[in-house]
PDB file of N, CA, C and O in Angstrom:
ATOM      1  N   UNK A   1     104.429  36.682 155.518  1.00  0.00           N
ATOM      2  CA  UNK A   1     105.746  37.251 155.299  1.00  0.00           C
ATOM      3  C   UNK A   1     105.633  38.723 154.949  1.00  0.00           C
ATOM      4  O   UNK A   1     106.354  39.238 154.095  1.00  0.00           O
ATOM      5  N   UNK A   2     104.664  39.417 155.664  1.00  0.00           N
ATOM      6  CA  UNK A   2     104.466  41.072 155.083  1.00  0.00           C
ATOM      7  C   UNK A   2     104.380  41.423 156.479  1.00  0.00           C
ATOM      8  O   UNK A   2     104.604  40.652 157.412  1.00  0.00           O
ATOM      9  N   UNK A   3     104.041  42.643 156.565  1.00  0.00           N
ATOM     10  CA  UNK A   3     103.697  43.577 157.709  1.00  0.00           C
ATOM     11  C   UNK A   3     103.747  44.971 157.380  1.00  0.00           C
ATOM     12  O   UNK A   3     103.780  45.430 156.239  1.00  0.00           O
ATOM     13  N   UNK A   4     103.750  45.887 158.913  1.00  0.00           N
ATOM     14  CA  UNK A   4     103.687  46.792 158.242  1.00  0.00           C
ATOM     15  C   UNK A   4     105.042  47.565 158.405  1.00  0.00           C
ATOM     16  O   UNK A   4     105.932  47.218 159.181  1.00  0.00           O
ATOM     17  N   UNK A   5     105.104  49.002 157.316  1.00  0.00           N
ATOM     18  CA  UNK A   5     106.563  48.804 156.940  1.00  0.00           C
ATOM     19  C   UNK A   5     106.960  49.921 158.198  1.00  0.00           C
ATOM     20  O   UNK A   5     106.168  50.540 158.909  1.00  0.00           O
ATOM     21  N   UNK A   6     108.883  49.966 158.222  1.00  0.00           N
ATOM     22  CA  UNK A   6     109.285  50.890 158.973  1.00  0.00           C
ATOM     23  C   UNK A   6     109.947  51.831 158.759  1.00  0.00           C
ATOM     24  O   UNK A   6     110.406  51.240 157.782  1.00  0.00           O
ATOM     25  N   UNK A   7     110.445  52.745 158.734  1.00  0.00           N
ATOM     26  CA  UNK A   7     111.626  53.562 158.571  1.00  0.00           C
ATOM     27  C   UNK A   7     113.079  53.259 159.369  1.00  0.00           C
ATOM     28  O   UNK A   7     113.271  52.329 160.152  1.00  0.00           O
ATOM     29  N   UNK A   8     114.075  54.316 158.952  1.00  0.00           N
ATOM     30  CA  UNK A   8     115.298  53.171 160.057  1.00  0.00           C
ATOM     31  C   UNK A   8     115.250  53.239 161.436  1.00  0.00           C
ATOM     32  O   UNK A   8     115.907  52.462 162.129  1.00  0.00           O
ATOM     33  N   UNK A   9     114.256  54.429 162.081  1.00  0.00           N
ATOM     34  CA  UNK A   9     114.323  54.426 163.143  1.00  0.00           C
ATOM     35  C   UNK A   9     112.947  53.462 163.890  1.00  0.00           C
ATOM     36  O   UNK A   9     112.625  53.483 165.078  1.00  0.00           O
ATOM     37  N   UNK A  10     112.487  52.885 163.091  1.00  0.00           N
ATOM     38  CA  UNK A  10     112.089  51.490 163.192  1.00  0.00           C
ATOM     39  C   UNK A  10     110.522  52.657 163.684  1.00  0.00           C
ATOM     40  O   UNK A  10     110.329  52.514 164.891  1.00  0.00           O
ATOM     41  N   UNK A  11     109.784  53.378 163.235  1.00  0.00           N
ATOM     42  CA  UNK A  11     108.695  53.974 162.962  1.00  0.00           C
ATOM     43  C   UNK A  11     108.015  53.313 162.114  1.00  0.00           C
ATOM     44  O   UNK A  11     108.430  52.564 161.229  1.00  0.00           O
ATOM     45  N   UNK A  12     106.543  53.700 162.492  1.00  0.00           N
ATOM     46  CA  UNK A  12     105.288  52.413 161.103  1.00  0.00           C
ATOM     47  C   UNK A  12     105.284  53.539 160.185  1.00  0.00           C
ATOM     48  O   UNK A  12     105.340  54.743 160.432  1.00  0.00           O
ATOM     49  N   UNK A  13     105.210  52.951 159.134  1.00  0.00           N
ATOM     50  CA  UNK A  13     104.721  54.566 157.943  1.00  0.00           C
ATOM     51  C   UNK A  13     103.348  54.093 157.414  1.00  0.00           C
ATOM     52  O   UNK A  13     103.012  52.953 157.091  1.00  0.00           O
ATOM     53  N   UNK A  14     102.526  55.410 157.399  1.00  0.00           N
ATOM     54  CA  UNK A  14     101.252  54.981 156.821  1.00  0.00           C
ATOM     55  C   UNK A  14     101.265  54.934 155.638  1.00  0.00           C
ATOM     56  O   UNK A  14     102.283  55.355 155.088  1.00  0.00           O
ATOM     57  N   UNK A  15     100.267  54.463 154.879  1.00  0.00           N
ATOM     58  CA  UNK A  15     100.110  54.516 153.562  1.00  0.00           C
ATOM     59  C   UNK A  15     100.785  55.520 152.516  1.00  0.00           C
ATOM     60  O   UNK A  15     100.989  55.202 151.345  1.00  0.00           O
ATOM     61  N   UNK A  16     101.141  56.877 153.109  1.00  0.00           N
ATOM     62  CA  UNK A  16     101.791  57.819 152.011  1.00  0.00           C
ATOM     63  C   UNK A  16     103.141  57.900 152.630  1.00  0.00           C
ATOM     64  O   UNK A  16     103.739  58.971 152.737  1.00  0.00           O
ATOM     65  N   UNK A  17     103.585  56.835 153.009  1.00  0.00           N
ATOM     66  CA  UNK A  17     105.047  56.494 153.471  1.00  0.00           C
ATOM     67  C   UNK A  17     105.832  57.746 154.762  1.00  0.00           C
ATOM     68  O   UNK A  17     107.012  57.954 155.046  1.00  0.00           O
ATOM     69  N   UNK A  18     104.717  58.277 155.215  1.00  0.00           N
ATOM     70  CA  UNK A  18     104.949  59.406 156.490  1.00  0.00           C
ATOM     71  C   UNK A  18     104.994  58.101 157.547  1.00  0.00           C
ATOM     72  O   UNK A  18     104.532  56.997 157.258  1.00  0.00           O
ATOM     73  N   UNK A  19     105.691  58.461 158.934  1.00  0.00           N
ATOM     74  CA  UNK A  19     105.704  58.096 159.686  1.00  0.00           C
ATOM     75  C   UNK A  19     104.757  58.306 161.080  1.00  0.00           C
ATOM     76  O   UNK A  19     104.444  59.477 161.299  1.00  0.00           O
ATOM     77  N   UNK A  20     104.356  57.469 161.871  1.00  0.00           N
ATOM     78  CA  UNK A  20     103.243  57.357 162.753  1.00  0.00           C
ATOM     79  C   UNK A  20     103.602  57.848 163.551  1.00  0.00           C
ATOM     80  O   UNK A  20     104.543  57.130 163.888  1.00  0.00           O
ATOM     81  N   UNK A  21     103.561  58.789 164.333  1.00  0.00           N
ATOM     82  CA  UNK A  21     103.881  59.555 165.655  1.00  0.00           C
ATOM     83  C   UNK A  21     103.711  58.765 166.847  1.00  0.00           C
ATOM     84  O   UNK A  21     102.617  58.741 167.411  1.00  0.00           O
ATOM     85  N   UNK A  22     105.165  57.810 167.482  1.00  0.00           N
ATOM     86  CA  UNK A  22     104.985  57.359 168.491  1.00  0.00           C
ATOM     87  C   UNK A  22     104.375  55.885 168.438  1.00  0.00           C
ATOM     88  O   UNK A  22     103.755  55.425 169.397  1.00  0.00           O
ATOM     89  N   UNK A  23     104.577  55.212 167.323  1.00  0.00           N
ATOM     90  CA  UNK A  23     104.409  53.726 166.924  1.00  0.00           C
ATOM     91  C   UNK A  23     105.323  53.328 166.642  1.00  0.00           C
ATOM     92  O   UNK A  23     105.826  54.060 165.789  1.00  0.00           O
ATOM     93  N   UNK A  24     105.928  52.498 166.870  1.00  0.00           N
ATOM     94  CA  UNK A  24     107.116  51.707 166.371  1.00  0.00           C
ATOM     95  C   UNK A  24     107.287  50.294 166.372  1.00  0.00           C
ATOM     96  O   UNK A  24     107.044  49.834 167.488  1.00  0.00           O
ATOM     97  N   UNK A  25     107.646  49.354 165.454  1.00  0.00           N
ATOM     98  CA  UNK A  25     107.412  47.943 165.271  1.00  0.00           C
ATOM     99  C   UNK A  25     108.980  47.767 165.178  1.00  0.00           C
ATOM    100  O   UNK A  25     109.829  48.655 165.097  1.00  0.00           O
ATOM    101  N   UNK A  26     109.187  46.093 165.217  1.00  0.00           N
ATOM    102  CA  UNK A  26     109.908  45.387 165.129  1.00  0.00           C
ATOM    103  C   UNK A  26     109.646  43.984 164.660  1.00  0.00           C
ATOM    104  O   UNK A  26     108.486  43.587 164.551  1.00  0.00           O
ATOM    105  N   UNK A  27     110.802  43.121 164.343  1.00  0.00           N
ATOM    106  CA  UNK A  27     110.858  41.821 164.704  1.00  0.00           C
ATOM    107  C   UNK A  27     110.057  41.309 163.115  1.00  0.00           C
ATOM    108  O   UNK A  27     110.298  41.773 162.000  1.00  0.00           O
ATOM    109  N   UNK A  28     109.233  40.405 163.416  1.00  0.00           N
ATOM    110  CA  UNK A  28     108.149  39.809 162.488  1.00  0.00           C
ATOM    111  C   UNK A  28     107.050  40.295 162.458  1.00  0.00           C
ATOM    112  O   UNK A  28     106.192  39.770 161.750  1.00  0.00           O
ATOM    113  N   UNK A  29     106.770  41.412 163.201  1.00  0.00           N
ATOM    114  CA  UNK A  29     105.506  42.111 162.495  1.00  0.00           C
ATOM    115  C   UNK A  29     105.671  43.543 161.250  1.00  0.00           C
ATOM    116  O   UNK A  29     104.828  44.235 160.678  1.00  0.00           O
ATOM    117  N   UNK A  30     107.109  43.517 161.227  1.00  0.00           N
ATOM    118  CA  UNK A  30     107.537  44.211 160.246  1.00  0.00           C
ATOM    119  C   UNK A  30     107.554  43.347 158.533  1.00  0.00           C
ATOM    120  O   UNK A  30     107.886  42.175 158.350  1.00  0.00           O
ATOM    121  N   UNK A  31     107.209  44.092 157.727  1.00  0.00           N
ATOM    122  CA  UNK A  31     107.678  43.842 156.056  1.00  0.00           C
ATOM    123  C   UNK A  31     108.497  44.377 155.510  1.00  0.00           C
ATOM    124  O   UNK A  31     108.901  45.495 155.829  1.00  0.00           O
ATOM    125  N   UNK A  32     108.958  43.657 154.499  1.00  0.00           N
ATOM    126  CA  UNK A  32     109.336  44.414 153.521  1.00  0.00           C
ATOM    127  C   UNK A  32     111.322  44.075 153.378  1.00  0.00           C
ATOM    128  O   UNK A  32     112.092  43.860 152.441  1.00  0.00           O
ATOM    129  N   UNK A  33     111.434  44.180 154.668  1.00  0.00           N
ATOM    130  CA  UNK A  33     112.873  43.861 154.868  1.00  0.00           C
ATOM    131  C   UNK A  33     113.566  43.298 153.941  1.00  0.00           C
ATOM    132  O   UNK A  33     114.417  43.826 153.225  1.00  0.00           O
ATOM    133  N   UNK A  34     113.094  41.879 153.952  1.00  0.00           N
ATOM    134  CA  UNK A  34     113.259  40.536 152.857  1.00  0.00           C
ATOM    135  C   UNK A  34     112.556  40.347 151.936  1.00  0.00           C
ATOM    136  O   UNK A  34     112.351  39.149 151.741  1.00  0.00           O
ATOM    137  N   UNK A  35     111.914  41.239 151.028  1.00  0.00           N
ATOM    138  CA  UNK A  35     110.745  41.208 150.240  1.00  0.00           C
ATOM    139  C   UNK A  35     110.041  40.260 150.853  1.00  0.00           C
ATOM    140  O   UNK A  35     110.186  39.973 152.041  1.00  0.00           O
ATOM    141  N   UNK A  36     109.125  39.642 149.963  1.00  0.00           N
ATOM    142  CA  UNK A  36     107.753  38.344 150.525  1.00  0.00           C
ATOM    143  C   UNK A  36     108.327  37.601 150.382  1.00  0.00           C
ATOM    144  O   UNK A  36     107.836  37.043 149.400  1.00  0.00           O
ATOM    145  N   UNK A  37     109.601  36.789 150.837  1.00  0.00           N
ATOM    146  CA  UNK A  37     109.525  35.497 151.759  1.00  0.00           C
ATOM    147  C   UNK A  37     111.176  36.047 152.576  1.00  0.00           C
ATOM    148  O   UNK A  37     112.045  36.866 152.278  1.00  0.00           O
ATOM    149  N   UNK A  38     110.936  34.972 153.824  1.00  0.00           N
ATOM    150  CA  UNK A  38     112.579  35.489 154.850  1.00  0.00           C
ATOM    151  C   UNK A  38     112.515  34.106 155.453  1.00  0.00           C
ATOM    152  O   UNK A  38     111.600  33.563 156.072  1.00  0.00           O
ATOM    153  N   UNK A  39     114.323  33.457 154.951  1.00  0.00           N
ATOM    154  CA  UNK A  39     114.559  32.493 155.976  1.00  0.00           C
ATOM    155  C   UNK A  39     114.621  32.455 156.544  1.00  0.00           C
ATOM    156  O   UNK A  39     115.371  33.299 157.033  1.00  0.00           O
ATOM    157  N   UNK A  40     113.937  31.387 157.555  1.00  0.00           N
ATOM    158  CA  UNK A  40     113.683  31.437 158.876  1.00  0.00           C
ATOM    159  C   UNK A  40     114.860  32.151 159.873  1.00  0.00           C
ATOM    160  O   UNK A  40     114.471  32.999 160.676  1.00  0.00           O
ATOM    161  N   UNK A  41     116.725  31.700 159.799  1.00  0.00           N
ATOM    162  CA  UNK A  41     116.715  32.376 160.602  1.00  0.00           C
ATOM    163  C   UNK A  41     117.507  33.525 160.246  1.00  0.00           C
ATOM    164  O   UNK A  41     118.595  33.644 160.809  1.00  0.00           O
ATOM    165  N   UNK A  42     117.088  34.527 159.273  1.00  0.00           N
ATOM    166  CA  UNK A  42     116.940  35.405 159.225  1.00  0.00           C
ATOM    167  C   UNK A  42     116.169  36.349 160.161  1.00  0.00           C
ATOM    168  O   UNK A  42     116.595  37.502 160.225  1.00  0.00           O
ATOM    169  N   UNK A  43     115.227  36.063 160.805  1.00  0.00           N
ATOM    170  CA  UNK A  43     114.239  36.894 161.489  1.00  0.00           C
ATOM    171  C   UNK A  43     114.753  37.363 162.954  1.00  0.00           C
ATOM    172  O   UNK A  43     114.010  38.023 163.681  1.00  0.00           O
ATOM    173  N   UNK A  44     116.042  36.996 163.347  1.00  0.00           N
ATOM    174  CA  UNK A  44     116.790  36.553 164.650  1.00  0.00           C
ATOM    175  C   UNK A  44     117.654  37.988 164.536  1.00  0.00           C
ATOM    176  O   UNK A  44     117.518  38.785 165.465  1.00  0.00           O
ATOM    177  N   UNK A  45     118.420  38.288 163.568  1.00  0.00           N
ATOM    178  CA  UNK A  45     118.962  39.866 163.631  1.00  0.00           C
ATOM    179  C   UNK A  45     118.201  40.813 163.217  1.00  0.00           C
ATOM    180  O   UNK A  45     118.625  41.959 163.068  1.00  0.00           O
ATOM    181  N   UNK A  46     116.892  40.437 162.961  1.00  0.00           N
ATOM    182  CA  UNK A  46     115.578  41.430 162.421  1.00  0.00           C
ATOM    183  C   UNK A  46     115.534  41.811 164.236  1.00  0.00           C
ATOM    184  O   UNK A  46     115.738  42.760 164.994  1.00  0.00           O
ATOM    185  N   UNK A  47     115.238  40.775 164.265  1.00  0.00           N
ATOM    186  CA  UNK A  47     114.500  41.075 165.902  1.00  0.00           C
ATOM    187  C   UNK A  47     115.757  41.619 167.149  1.00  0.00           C
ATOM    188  O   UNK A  47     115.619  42.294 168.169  1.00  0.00           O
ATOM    189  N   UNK A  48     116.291  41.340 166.875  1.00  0.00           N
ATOM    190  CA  UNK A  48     117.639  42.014 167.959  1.00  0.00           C
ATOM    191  C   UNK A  48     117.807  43.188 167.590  1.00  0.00           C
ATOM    192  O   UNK A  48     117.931  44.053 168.457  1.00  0.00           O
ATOM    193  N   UNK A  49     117.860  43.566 166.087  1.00  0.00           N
ATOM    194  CA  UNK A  49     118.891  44.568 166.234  1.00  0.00           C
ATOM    195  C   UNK A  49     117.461  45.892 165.699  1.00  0.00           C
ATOM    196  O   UNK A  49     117.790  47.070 165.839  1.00  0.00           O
ATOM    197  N   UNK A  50     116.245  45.655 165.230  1.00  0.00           N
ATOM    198  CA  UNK A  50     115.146  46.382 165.328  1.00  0.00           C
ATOM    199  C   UNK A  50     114.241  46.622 166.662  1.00  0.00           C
ATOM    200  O   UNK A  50     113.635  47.622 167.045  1.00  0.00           O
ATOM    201  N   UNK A  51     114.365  45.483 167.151  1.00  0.00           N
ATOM    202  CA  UNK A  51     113.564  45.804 169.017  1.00  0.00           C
ATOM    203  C   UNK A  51     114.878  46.526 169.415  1.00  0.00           C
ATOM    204  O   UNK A  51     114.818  47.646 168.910  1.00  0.00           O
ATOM    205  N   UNK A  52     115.813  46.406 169.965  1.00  0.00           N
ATOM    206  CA  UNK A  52     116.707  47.410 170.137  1.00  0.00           C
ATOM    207  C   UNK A  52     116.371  48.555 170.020  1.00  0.00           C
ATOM    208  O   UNK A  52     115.899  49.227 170.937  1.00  0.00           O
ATOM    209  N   UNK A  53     116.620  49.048 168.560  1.00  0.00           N
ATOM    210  CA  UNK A  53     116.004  50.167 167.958  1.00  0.00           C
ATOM    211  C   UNK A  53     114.999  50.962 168.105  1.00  0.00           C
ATOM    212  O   UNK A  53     114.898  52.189 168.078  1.00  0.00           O
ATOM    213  N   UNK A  54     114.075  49.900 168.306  1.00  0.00           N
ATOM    214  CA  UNK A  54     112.821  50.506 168.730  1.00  0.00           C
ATOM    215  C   UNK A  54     112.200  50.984 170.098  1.00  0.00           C
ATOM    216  O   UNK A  54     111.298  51.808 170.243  1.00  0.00           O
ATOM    217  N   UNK A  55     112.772  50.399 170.908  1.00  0.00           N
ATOM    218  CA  UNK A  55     113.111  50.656 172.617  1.00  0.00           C
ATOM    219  C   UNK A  55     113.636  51.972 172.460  1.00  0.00           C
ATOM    220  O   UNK A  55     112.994  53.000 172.672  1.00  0.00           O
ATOM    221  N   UNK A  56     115.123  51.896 171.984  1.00  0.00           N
ATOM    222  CA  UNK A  56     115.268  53.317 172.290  1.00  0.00           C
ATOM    223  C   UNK A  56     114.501  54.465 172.185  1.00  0.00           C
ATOM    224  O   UNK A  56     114.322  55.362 173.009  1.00  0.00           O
ATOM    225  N   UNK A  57     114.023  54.303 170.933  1.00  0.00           N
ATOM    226  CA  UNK A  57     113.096  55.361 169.963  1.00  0.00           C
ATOM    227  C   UNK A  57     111.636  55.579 170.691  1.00  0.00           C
ATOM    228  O   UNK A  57     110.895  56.546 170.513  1.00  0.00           O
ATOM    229  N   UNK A  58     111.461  54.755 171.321  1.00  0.00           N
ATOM    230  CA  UNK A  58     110.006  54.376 172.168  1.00  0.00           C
ATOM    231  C   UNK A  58     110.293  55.250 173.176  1.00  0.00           C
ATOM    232  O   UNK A  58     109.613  56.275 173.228  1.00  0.00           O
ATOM    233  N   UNK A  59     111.438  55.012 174.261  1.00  0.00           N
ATOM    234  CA  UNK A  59     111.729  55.249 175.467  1.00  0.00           C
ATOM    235  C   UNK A  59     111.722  57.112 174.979  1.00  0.00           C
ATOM    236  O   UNK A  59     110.894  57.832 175.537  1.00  0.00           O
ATOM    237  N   UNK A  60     112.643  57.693 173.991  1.00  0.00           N
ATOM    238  CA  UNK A  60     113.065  58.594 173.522  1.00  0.00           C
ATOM    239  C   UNK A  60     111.634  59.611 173.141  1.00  0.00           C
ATOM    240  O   UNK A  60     111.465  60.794 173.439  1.00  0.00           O
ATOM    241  N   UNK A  61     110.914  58.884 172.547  1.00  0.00           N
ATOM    242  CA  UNK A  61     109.235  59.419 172.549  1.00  0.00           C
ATOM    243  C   UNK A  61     108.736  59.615 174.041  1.00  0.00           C
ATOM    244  O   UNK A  61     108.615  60.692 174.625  1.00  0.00           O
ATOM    245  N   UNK A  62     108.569  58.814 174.352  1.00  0.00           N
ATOM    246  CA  UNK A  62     107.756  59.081 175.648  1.00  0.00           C
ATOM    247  C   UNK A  62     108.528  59.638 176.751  1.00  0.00           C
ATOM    248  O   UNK A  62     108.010  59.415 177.845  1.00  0.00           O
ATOM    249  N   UNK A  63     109.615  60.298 176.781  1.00  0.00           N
ATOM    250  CA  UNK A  63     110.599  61.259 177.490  1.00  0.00           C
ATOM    251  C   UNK A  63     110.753  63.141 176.882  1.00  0.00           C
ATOM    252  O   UNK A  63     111.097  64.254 177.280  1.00  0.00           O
ATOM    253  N   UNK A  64     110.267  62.491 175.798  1.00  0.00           N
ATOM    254  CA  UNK A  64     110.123  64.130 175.196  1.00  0.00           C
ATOM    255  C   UNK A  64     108.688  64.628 175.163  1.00  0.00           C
ATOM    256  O   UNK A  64     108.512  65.742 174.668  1.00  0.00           O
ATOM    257  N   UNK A  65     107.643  63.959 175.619  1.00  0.00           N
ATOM    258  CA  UNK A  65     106.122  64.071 174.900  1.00  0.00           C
ATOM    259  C   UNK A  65     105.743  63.511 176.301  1.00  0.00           C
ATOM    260  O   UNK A  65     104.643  62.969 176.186  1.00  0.00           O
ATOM    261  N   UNK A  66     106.197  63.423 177.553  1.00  0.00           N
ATOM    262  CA  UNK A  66     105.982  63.502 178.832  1.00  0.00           C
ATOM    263  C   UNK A  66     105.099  64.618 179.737  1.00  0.00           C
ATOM    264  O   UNK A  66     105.026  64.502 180.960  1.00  0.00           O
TER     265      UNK A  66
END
């Protein structure tokens, strides 16, 4: 029930809470959301509405850094 964490634009942050240039998670490999534990279907608007998110932001990276 952990992972690693994101910012809102659904970016990994490393350890000093900066964000990863061009990584972006979603879904259940993310933490933190629900502290350490998430009902099960909780994880269903994690994952819709953060993969979403993260597509864009993905697509949006690799269109500017082309």
């Amino acid at each position: 029930m952990g992972g690693v964490k994101i910012n809102t634009d659904t970016e990994v942050l490393d350890e000093d809470e900066q964000a990863v240039s061009g990584l972006y998670a979603a879904g259940e490999l993310t933490g933190g959301l629900h502290g350490n534990n998430r009902i099960g279907g909780n994880a269903v608007a994690d994952i819709i509405i953060f993969g979403r998110q993260a597509g864009t932001q993905a697509t949006k990276f690799a269109q500017e850094n082309n």
